[in-house]
C-alpha positions in Angstrom: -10.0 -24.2 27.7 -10.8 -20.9 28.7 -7.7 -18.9 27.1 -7.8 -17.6 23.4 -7.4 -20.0 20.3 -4.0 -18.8 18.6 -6.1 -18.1 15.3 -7.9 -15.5 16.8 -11.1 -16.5 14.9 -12.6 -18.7 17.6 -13.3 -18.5 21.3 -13.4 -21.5 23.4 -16.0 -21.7 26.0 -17.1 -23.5 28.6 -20.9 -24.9 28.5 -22.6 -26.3 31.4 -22.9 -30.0 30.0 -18.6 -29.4 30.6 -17.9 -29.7 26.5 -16.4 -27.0 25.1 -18.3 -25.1 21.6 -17.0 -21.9 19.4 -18.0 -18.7 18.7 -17.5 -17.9 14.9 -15.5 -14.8 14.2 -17.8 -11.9 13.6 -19.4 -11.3 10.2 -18.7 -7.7 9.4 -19.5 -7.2 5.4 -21.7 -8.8 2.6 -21.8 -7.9 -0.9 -24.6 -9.7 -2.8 -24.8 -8.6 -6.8 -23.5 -5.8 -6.7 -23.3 -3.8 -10.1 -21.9 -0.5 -11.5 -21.8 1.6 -14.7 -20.1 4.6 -15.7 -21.6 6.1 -19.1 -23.0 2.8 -20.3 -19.8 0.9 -19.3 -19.9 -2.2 -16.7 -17.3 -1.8 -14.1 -18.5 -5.0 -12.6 -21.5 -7.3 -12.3 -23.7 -9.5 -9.9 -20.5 -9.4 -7.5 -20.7 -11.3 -4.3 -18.3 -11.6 -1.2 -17.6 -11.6 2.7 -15.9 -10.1 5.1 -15.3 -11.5 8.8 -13.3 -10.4 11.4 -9.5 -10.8 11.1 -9.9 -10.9 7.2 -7.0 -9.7 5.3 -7.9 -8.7 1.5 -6.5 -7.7 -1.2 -8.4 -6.9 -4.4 -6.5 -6.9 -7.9 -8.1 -5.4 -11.0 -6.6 -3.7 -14.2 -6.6 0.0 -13.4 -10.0 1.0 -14.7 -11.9 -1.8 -13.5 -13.2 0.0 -10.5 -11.5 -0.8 -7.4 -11.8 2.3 -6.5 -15.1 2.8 -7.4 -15.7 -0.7 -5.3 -14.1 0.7 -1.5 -16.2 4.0 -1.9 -19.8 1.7 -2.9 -18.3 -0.3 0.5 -17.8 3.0 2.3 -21.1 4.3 1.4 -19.7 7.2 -0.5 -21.4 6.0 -3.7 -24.3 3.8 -4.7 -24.5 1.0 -6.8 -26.3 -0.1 -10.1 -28.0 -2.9 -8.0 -27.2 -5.3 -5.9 -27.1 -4.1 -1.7 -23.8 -4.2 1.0 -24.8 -5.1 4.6 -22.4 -3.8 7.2 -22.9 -4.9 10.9 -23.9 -2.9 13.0 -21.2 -2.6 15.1 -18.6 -2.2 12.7 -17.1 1.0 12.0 -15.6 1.4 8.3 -12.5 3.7 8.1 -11.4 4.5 4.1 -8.3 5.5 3.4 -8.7 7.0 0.2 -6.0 7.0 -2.8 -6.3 10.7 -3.0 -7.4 11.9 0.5 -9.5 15.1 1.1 -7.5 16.8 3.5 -8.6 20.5 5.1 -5.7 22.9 3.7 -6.4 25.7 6.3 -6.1 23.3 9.3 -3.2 22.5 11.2 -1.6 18.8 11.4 -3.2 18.2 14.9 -6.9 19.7 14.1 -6.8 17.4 11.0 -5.7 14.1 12.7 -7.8 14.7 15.8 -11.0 15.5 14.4 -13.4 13.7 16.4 -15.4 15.1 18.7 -14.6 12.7 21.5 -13.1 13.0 25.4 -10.4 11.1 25.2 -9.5 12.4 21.6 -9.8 16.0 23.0 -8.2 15.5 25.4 -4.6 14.1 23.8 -5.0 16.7 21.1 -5.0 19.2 23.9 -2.3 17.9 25.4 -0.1 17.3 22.4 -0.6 20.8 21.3 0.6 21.9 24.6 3.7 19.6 24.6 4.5 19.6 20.8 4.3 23.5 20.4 8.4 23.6 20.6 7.7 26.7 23.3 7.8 25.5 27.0 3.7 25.6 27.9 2.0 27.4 30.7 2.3 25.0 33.9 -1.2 25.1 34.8 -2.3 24.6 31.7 -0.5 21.9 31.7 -1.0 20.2 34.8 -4.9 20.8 33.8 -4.5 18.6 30.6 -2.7 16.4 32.9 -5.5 16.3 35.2 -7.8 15.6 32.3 -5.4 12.7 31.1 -5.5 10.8 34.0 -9.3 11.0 34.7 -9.7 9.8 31.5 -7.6 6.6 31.2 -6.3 8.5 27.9 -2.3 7.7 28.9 -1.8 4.4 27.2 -3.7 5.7 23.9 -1.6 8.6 23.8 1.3 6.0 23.8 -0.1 4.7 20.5 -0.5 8.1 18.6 2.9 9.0 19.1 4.5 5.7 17.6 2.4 6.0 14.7 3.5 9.8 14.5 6.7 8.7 14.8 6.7 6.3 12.3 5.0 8.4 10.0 7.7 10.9 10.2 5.0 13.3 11.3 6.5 16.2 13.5 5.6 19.7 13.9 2.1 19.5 14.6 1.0 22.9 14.5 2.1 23.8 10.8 -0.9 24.4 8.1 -1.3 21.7 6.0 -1.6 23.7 3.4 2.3 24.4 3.5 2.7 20.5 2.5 3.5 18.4 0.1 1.5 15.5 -1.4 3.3 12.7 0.0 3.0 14.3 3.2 -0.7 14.7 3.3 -1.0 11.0 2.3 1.3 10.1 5.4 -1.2 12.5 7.6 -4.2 10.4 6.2 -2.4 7.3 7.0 -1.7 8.7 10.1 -5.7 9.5 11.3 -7.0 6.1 9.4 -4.5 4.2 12.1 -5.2 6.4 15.0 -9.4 6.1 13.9 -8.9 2.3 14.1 -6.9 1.8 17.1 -9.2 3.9 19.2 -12.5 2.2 17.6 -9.9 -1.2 18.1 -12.2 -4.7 17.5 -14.4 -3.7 15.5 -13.4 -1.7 12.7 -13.0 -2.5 9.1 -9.8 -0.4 8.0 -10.3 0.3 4.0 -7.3 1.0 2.4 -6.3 2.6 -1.5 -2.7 2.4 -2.2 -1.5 2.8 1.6 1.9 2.4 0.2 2.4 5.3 -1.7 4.9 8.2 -0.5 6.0 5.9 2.1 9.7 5.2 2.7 10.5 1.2 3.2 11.1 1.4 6.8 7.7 3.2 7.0 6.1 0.4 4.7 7.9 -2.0 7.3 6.8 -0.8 9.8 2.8 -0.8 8.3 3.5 -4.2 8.0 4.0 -5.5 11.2 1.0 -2.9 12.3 -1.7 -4.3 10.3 -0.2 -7.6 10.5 -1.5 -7.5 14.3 -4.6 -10.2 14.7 -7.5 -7.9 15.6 -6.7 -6.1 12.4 -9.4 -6.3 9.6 -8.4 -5.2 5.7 -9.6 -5.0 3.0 -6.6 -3.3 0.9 -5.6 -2.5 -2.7 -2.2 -1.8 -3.6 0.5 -2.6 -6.4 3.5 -3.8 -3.6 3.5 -7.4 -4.0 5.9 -8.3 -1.1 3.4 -5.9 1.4 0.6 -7.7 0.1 2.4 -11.5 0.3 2.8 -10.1 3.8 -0.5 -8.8 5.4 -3.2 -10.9 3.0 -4.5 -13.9 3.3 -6.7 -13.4 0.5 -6.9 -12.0 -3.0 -10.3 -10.9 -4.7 -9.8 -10.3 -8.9 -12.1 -8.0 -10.6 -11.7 -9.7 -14.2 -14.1 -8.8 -17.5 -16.7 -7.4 -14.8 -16.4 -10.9 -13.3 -15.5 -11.2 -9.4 -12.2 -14.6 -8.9 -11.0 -15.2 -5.1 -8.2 -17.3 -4.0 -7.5 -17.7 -0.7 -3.4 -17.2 0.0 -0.8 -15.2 -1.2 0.2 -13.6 -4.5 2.2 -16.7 -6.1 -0.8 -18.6 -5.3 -3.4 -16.3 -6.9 -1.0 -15.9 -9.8 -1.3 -20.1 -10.0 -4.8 -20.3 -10.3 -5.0 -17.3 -12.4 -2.7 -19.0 -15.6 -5.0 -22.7 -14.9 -8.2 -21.0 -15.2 -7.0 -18.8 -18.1 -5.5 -22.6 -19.6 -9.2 -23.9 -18.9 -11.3 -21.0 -20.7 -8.9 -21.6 -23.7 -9.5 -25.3 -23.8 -13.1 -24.7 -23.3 -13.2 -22.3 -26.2 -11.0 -25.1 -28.2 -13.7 -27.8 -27.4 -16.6 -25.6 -28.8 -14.8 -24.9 -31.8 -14.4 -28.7 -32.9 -17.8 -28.9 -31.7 -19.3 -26.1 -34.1 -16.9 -26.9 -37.0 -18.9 -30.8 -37.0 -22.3 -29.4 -36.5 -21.5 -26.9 -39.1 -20.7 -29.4 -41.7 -24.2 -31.3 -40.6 -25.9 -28.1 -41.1 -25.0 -27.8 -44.6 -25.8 -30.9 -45.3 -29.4 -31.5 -44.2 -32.4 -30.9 -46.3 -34.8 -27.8 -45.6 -37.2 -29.9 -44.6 -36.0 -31.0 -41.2 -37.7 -33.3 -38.6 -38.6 -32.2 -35.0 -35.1 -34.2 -34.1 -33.4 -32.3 -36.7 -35.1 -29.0 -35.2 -33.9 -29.1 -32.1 -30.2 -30.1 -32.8 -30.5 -26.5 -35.0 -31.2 -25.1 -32.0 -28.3 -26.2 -30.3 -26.1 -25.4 -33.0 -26.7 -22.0 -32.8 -25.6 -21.9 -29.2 -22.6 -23.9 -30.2 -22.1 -21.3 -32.4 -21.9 -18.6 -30.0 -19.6 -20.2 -27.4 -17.3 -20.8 -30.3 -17.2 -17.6 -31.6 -16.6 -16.0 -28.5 -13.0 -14.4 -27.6 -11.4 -14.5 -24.0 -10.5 -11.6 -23.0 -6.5 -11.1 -22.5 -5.3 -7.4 -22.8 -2.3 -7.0 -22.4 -0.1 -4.0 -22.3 1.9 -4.2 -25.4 5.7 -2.5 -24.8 7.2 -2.4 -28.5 9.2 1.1 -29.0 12.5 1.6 -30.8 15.6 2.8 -29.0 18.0 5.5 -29.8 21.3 3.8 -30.3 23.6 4.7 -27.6 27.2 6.1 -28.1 30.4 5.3 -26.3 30.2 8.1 -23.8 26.9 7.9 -21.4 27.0 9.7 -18.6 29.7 11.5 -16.1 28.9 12.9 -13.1 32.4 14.8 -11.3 32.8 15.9 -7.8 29.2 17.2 -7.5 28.3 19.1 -4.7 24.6 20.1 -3.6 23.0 21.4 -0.3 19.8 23.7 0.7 21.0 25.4 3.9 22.3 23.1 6.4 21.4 20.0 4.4 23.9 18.3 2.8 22.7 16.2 -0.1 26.0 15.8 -2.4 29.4 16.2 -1.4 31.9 15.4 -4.2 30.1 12.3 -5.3 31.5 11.1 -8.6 30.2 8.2 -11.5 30.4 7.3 -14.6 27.9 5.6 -15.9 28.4 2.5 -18.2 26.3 1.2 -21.2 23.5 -0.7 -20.1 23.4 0.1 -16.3 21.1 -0.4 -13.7 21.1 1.8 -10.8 18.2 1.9 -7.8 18.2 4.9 -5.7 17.2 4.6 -1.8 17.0 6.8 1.2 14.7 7.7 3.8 12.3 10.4 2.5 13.9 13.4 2.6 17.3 12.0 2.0 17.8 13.9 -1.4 17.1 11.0 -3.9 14.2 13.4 -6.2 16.6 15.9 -6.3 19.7 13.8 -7.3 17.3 12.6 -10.8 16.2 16.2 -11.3 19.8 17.2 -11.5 20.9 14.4 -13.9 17.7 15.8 -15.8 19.3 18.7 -16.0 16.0 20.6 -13.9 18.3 21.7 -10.9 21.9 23.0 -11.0 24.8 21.7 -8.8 26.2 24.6 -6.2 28.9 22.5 -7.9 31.0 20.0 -10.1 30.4 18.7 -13.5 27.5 16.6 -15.2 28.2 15.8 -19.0 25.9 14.1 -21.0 26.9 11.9 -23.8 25.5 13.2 -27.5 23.7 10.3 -28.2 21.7 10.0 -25.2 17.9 10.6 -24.8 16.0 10.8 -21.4 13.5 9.3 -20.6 11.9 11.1 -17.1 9.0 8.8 -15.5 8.4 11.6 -12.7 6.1 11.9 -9.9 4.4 15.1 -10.9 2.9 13.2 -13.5 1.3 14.0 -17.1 1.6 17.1 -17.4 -1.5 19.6 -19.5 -2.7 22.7 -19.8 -6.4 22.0 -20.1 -8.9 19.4 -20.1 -8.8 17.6 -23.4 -9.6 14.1 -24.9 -7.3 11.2 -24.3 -6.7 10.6 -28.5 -6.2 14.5 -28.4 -3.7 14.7 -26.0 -1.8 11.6 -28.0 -1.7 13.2 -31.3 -0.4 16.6 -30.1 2.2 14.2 -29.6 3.0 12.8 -33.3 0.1 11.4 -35.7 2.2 7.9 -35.7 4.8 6.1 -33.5 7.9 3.9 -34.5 7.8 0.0 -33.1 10.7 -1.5 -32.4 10.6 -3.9 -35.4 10.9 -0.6 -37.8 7.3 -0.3 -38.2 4.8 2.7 -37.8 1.3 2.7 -36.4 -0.9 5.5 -36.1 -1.6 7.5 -32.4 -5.3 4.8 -31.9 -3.4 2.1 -32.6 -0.6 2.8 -30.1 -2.9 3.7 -27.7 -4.8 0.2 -27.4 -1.3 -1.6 -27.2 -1.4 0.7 -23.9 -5.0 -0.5 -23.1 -7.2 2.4 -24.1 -10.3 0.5 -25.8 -11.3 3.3 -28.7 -14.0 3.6 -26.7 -11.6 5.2 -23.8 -10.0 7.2 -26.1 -12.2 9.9 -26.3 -12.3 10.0 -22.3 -11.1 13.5 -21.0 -8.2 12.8 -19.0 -9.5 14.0 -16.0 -11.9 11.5 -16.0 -9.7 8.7 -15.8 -8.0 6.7 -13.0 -4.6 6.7 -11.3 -3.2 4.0 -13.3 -4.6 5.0 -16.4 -2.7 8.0 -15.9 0.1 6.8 -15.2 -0.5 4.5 -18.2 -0.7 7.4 -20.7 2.1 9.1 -19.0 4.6 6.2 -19.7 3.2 6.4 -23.4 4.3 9.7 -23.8 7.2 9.1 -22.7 8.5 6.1 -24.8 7.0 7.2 -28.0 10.4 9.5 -28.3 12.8 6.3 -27.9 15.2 6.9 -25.0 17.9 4.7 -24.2 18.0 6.1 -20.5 14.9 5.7 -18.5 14.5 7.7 -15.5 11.9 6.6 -13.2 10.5 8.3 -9.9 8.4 6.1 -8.1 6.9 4.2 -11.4 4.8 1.8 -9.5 2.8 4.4 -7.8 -1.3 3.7 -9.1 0.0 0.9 -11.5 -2.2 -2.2 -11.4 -0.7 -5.6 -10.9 -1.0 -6.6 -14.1 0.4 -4.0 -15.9 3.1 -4.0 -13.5 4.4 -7.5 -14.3 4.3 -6.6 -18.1 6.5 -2.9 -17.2 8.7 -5.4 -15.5 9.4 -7.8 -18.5 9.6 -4.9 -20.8 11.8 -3.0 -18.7 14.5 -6.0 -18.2 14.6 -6.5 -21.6 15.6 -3.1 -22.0 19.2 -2.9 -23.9 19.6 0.9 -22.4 20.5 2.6 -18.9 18.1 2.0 -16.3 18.2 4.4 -12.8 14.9 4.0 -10.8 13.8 5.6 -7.3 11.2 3.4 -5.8 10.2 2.3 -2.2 8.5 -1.0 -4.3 11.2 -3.7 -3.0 9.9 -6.3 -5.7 10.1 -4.3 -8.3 14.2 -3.1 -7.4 15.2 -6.5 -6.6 13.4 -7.7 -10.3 15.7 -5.2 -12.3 18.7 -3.3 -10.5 22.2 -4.6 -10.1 23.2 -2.0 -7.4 22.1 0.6 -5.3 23.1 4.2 -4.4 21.7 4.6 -1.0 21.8 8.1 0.6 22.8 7.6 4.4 22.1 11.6 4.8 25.0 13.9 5.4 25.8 13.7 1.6 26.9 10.1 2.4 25.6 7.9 -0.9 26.8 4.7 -0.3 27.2 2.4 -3.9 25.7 -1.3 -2.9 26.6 -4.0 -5.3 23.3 -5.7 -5.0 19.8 -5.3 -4.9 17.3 -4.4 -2.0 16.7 -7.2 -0.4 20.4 -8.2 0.1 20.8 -4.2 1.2 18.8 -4.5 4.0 19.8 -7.6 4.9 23.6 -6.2 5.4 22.0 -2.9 7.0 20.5 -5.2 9.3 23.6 -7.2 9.9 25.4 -4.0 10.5 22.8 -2.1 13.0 23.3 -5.9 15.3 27.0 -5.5 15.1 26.6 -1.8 15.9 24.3 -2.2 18.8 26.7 -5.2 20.2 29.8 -2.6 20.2 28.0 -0.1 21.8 26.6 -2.9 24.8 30.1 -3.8 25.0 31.5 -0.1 25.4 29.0 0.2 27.8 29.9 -2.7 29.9 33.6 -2.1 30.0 32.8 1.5 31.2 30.6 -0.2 33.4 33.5 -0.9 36.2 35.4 2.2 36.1 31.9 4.2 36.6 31.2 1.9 39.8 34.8 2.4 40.9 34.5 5.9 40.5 31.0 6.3 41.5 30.1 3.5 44.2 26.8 5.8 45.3 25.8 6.4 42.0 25.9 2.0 41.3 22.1 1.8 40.5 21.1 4.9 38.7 19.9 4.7 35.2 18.5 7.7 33.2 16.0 9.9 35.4 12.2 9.2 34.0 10.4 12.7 32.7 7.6 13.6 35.3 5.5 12.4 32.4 6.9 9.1 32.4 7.0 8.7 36.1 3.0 9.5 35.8 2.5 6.8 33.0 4.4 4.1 35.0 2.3 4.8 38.1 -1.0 4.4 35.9 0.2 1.4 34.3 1.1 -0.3 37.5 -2.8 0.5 38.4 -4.2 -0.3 35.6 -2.3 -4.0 35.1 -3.9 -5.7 38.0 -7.4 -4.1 37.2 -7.3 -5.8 34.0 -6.3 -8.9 34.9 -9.3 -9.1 37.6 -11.9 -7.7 35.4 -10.5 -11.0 32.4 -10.5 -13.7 35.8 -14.0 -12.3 35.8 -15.1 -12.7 32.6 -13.7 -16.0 32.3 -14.9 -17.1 35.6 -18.7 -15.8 34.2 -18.6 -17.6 30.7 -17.6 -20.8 32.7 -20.7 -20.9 34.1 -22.8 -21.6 31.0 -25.5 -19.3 32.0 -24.9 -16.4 29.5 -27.2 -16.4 26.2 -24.7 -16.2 22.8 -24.5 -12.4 22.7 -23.3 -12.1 26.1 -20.8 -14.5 25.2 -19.5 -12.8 22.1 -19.3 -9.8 23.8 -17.3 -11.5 26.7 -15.2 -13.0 23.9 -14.7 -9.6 22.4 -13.6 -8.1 25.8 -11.1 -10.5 26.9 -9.3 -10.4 23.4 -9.2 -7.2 24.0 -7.7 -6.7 27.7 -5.0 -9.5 26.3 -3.7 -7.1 23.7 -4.1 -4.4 26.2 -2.1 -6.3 28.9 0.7 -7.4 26.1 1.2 -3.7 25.1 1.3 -2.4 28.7 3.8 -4.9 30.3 6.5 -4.3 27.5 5.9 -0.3 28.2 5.8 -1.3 32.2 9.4 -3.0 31.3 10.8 -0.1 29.2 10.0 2.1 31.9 11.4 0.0 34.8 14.6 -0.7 33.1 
């Protein structure tokens, strides 16, 4: 009775009639009718919703719609319309924002360690010591050492280098000014994580697009991190399969209205189509409605009774309910392809490296009609500079790329739309062409393709700077089509999209009679429409997968098991022939670092404290003396020291073995 429920949401506890009640997981955000306008425009209105502790949110809105706008109200970064957002007290919120303001002139380290705290000081001094790739200054060192061990700050520094790690984040003394986007993102990332895992129970981790410039085995990896229990999220991002596996719940910003469904993305999709059905019936009952009183209306004499009066009254109201249209934008894909010739693409013993990294060597393929290639690697790997060299935007040291005459590209790239200055969104579109061919044969002019692409007229005369990520991206992939290709090149295409818009990219884009190569870390979105893979292994290695990414990584996986079970085997028939050689030597393993041989002395200290100070804890909520605070905070604690003592024993165990 006294140990943690599995849910994590409820503490059992002892009382002193010997029953046992719950403490309710903590309440750590309200939003009571909340409202916001840009220019006269509702973003959304009278919005109302909770947050508790464990909560795992996603919200899903057309891009526009102001989820954005939403996280920074919730961060306290802007101010609403009306309505108010309480936030506990004792909850921390962390934003990770979808374009994160990063100090250029910094290094890596000053930027991720940026609190002015002990323990925070004290790993970034140490890290800078150990990380500087020169061999530091031994009293310095044993100093920061010194200051490591009076400050408990071992285990924590533990944490901050997996998430490094995982991040891919090295070199922490470089400018971040020497960086690319992607990699600032990852370095955001990298500080958000590191905020909440130091702040730990009670921190509400806000998150914009956390996917983005992240390799799979990095998104993997999130996964798992932010699938942990004490983890609270509220997240918005366009990867369906890392939402279906973090969220527990999905909040819908729709016509400035506010929808939740509690499960996963199938579900919310569910409930989505039957209320949609249910509006449409509605509007069909009001209509047979109106249509009756109408013809009673027209019938009645201008002198009406009282009676009479009041069922004119109601007409009118009948009236509006039946005149009323639901809203169902929808992006609207209908261009006209270039017919494509007999020779597509060829691509002959191509060659490419920049200094010691290999990206090509000899690869060869020749494209068919119709083909649909995904291209994977860790980041890094060579995959943006494979497309910019079937663009034609970087040369091969060498071999051959020949491009069939008939064929027009279509290049979907990061970088984005591209503009010299600030100008209007119908501007921009009509220093493209006045009118644009449909696929039916049919012109329409530069407004009218626009809203098929969900730009209200309104919108239209929005400078594009003032616009979202997805809207962007939106007018991007107008530009792009309006010239008809029949190959479609796209870098990273889900990157800012909405949901919505996603799923009708995806139907458009399978219906699509031309060739098809797409670089993406989105796994839905590659196992939806390629039929193989080239996957670059590094070393100029691209391996061509007949399948899609899920099936991929299912073989990878496969093959790192039978992999690792060769190597235990080597190791164990080596195993007799050391001992016979080496009798004295029987039970040595690798030599621990001095730095390792410090942590496992501090862990076997710290191991037993814990699990006195949670016997103590447990043994004073037993009593039934403590008011409810105390309680909760005795709660708190002891969830806490069991995640501590999990992580610790499986470090104890590396370390012993």
């Amino acid at each position: 009775m006294k140990r943690l429920v599995a849910s994590g949401l409820f503490y059992p506890i002892s009382t002193a009639l010997g029953t046992s009640s719950y403490l309710c997981a903590m309440h750590y955000l309200s939003v009571e009718n909340l409202g916001k306008s840009y220019a006269d425009k509702p973003l959304f209105e009278h919005i109302s919703f909770h947050v508790n502790e464990g909560d795992k949110i996603a919200l899903v809105a057309l891009n526009g719609s102001g989820k954005s706008t939403l996280l920074k109200i919730l961060c306290g970064i802007e101010i609403p319309d009306e309505g108010k957002v309480w936030v506990h007290k004792e909850v921390k919120v962390v934003l990770l924002d979808q374009d994160p303001v990063i100090n250029d002139k910094r290094n890596i380290l000053e930027n991720i360690f940026d609190h002015d705290h002990p323990v925070l000081n004290a790993i970034k001094r140490y890290e800078a010591l150990t990380e500087s790739g020169q061999e530091p200054d031994p009293e310095q060192l044993a100093m920061a050492m010194q200051e490591m061990d009076e400050l408990n700050a071992w285990h924590f520094d533990a944490k901050v280098k997996e998430i490094l790690g995982k991040l891919n984040i090295h070199r922490l003394e470089q400018e971040v000014g020497t960086l690319s986007g992607g990699q600032k993102k990852r370095i955001a990332l990298a500080k958000v994580l590191i905020d909440m895992d130091f702040e730990h129970r009670h921190t509400l981790l806000i998150m914009d697009e956390p996917t983005n410039h992240l390799d799979v085995q990095m998104i993997e990896w999130l996964e798992h991190y932010l699938g942990q229990e004490h983890v609270t999220l509220l997240l918005v991002t366009h990867d369906r399969y890392f939402l279906d596996a973090i969220c527990n719940e999905i909040i819908e910003i729709d016509d400035q209205q506010l929808y939740i469904t509690r499960g996963n993305y199938e579900k919310y999709m569910e409930q989505k189509a039957a209320r949609l059905e249910n509006e449409q019936a509605s509007l069909e009952k009001a209509r047979n409605r109106y249509r009756k009183e109408l013809e009673w209306m027209r019938k009645q004499p201008k002198a009406r009774t009282t009676k009479s009066k009041s069922r004119q009254d109601a007409f009118y109201d009948w009236k509006e309910k039946a005149t009323q249209k639901i809203k169902a934008a929808e992006l609207e894909l209908q261009v006209k392809m270039t017919r494509l010739g007999g020779k597509i693409l060829e691509l002959k013993k191509l060659y490419k490296s920049y200094g010691d990294k290999v990206i090509l060597k000899g690869f060869d393929y020749t494209f068919k009609r119709g083909e649909r290639v995904g291209v994977v690697g860790k980041n890094g790997a060579g995959k943006s500079t494979f497309i910019n060299m079937l663009l034609g935007k970087e040369p091969a040291d060498s071999g051959k790329i020949n491009v069939g005459d008939t064929i027009v590209f279509g290049d979907f790239s990061q970088e984005g739309l591209q503009f010299k200055e600030d100008v209007r969104v119908i501007e921009y579109v009509k220093n493209i062409a006045e009118f644009f061919p449909l696929a039916d044969g049919t012109k329409v002019s530069a407004a009218i393709f626009l809203q098929r692409f969900l730009f209200s007229p309104e919108k239209q005369y929005t400078y594009i700077s003032k616009l979202s990520g997805g809207e962007k991206k939106r007018l991007q992939l107008l530009s792009i089509l309006f010239r008809n290709p029949n190959f479609l090149v796209l870098d990273e295409p889900t990157n800012d999209l909405d949901l919505p818009t996603l799923d009708i990219l995806e139907e458009f884009l399978m219906d699509f009679q031309g060739c098809l190569i797409i670089v993406s870390h989105d796994r839905y979105f590659m196992d939806k429409l390629v039929d193989h893979l080239f996957v670059f292994e590094g070393e100029g290695v691209v391996r061509d997968f007949p399948g899609n990414y899920s099936q991929y990584r299912e073989i990878a996986r496969e093959e790192e098991r039978f992999k690792s079970e060769q190597e235990r085997e080597a190791e164990q028939q080596k195993a007799p022939k050391a001992e016979a050689a080496a009798p004295v030597a029987k039970n040595e393993g690798r030599k621990l670092s001095f730095k390792e041989k410090r942590e496992l002395e501090q862990l076997e200290k710290e191991m037993p404290d814990l699990e006195a100070e949670k016997r103590r804890l447990e043994e004073e909520m037993s009593t039934g003396n403590l008011g409810f605070e105390a309680l909760q905070q005795h709660g708190d604690r002891i969830a806490m020291i069991v995640a501590l003592l999990e992580e610790k024993e499986m470090r104890w165990l590396e370390l012993s073995e």
